[in-house]
KOLTORKE-208461 format. One line per 2 residues: number of its first residue (from 1); their letters; for each residue y, x, z of C-alpha. Coordinates in pm, whole numbers, plus 50000, padded with zeros to 5 digits. Each point is the difference from the previous one (the first is absolute). Example, Ala and Ser with C-alpha at 12.3 -4.5 7.8 and 13.67 -1.06 7.14 Angstrom:
<rs>
1> AS> 49550/51230/50780 | 50344/50137/49934
</rs>
This chain:
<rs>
1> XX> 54545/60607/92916 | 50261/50002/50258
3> XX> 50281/49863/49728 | 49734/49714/49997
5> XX> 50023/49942/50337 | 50366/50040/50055
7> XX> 50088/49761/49657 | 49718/49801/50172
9> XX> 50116/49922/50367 | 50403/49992/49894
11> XX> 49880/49727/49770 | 49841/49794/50234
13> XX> 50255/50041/50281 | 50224/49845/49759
15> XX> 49794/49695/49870 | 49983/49941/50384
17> XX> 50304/50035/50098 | 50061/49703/49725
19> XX> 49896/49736/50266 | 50342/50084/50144
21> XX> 50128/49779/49705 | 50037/49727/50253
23> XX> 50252/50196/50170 | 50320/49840/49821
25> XX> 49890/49661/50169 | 50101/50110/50331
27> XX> 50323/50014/49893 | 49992/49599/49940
29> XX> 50065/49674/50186 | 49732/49830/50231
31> XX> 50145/49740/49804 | 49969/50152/49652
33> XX> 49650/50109/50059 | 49904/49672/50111
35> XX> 50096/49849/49698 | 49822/50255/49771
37> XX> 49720/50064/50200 | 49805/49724/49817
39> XX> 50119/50141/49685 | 49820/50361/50100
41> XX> 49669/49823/50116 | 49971/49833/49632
43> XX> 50070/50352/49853 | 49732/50135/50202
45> XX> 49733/49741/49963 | 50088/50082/49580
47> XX> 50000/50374/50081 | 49666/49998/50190
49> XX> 49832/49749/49733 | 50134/50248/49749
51> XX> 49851/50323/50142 | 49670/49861/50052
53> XX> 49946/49817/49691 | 50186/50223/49737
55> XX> 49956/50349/50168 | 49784/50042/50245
57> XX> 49655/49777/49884 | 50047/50097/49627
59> XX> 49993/50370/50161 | 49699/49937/50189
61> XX> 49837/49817/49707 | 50077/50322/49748
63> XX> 49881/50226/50241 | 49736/49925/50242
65> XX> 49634/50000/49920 | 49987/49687/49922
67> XX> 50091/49654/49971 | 49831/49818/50267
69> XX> 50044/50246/50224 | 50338/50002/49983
71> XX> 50041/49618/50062 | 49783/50047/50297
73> XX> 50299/50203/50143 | 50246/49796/49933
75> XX> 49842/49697/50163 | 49900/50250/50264
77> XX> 50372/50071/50063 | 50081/49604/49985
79> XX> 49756/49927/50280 | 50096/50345/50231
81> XX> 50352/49870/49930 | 49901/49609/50099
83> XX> 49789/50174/50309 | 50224/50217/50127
85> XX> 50338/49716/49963 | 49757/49734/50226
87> XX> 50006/50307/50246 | 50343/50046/50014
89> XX> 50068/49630/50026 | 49760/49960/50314
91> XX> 50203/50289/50150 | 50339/49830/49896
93> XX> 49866/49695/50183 | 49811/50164/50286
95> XX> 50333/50213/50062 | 50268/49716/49988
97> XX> 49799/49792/50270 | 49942/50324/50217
99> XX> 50385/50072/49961 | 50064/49655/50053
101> XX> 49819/49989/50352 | 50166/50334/50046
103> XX> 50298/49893/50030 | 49917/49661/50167
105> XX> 49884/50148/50320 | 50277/50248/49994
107> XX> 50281/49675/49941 | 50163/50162/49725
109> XX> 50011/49866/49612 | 49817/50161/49755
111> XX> 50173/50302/49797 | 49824/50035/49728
113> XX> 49860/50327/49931 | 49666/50152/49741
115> XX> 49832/49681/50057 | 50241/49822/49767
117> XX> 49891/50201/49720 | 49860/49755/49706
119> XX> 49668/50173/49894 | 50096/50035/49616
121> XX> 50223/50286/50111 | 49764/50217/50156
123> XX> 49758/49888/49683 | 50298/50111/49725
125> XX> 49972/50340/50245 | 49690/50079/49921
127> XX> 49929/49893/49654 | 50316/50194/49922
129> XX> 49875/50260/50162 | 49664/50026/49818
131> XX> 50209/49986/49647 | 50226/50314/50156
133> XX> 49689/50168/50069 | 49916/49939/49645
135> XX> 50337/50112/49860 | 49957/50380/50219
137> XX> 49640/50060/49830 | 50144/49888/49607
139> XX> 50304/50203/50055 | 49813/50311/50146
141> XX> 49741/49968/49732 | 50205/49977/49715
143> XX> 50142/50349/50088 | 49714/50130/50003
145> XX> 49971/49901/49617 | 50395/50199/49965
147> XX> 50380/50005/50121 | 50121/49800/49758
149> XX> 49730/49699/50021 | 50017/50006/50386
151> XX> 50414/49971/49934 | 49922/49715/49817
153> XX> 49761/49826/50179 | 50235/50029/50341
155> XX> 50287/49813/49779 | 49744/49717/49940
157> XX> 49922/49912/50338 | 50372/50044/50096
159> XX> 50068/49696/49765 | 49678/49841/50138
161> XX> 50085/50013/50312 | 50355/49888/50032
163> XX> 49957/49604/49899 | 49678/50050/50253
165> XX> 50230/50137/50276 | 50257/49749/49954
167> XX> 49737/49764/49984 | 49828/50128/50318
169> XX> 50345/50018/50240 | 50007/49637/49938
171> XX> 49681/49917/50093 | 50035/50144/50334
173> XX> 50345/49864/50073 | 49820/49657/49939
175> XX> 49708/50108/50190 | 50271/50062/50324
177> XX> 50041/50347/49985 | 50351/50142/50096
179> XX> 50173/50177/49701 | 49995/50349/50178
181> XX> 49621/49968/50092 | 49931/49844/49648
183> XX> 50139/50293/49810 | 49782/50264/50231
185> XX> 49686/49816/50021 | 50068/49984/49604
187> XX> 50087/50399/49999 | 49666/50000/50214
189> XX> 49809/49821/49786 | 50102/50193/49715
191> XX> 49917/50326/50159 | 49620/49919/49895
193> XX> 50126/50148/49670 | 50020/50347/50127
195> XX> 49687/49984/50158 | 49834/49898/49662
197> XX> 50173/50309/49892 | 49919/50254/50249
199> XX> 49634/49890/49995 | 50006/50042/49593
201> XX> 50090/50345/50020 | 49781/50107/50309
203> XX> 49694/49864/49840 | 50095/50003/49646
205> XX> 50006/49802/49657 | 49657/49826/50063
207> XX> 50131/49746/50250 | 50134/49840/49704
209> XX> 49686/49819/49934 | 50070/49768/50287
211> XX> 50327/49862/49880 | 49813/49747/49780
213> XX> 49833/49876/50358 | 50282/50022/50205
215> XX> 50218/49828/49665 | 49786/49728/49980
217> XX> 49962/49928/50394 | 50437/50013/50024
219> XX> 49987/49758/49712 | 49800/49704/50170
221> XX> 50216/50090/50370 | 50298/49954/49778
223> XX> 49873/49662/49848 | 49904/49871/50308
225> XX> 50379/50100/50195 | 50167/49849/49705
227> XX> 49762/49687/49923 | 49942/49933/50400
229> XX> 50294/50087/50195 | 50274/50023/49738
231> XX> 49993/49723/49794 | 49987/49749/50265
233> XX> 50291/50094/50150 | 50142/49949/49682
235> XX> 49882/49632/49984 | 50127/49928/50320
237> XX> 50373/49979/49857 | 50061/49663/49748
239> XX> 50316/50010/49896 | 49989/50027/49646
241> XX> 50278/50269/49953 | 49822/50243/50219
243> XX> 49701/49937/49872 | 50112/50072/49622
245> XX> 50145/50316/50139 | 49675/50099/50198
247> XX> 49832/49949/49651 | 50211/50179/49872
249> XX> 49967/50307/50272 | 49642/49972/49920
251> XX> 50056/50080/49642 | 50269/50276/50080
253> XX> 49691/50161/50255 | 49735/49935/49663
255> XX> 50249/50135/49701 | 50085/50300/50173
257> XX> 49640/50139/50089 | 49923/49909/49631
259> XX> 50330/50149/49870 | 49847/50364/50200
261> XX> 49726/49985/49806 | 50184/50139/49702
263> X> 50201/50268/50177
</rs>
């Protein structure tokens, strides 16, 4: 049992330590990543579309309870999602005009600071958070079936997650993060993973009967982010070259989820 748990928690420090991937983009240009960055948002909006509709519903659908059920989960995590992003919007707004009178009475120009945070990137956060948390129970779980299928399974969500991660970093450099606080609130973020994990092997195999839920409900956040915040951002460029190539990111973010399936 404690091989388990060692093979277990080595496993899921390294899937986590995978949202690091965006690491080699701090080595870049301002003016390099400015001219990819809408590239990445297209791969993620593909990537999150991808996850949602090719892993994690068909997952919930296979293995919850039932069908209806399921579905009421996933809309349940579309309208949290929609819920919780009109919070974070009146608190975008609310905290720009406080800021704003701020630093009126105190005759200085505004800074900038949290408050210029778009809301998708605290939404990617969490949703990616709840799939992390998803990856820590599968991976713990499937060592409890043996070695060499927990092995396995870790490699899986390795490939899984690095299109997601890459995906991901974008999102939040869009959304006005820095690229030193992207890549840690990422690394947070991705953290959820071990806690998945931990909690798998202090109360044991049977949590596995909520993945289906918590699938199902990370599925319908992850078509709303993608459908809602991503794609119109998308839209908002015309040129026809970048648009062909943000098709065409979409597609890259689609193909490779599918392409996992088969590893």
């Amino acid at each position: 049992m404690l091989e388990i748990y060692l093979y277990a928690i080595i496993s899921v420090i390294i899937v986590s330590l995978i949202s690091l991937v965006g690491i080699f983009v701090l080595s870049f240009r301002d003016e390099l990543i400015h001219k990819i960055l809408f590239l990445l948002v297209s791969v993620s909006a593909g990537t999150l579309f991808g996850v949602s509709i090719i892993d994690l519903i068909p997952q919930a659908f296979a293995e919850g309870p039932n069908e209806v059920l399921m579905s009421f989960f996933i809309l349940l995590g579309i309208l949290i999602f929609f819920m919780l992003e009109k919070f974070l919007h009146w608190k975008h707004v609310h905290d720009v005009e406080e800021d704003c009178v701020d630093e009126l009475h105190a005759g200085r120009k505004t800074k900038g600071g949290d408050f210029s945070i778009k809301p998708v990137g605290r939404l990617v956060l969490i949703s990616d958070g709840v799939h992390n948390f998803i990856d820590g129970i599968i991976i713990a779980t499937s060592y409890f079936v043996s070695i060499e299928v927990g092995i396995a399974t870790t490699i899986a969500i390795v490939l899984h997650e690095i299109p997601q991660e890459i995906g991901d970093f974008g999102v939040l450099l869009h959304a006005g993060y820095t690229r030193t606080r992207a890549l840690f609130m990422n690394l947070l973020s991705a953290l959820t993973a071990v806690v998945g994990t931990l909690a798998t092997l202090l109360i044991g195999s049977s949590v596995e009967n909520i993945i289906p839920f918590i699938a199902a409900f990370a599925g319908g956040a992850f078509l709303y982010i993608a459908g809602s915040d991503l794609i119109p951002e998308i839209h908002k460029t015309s040129d026809v070259k970048r648009s062909l190539l943000q098709f065409l990111g979409i597609l890259i973010g689609i193909t490779l989820i599918f392409l996992l399936l088969f590893i």
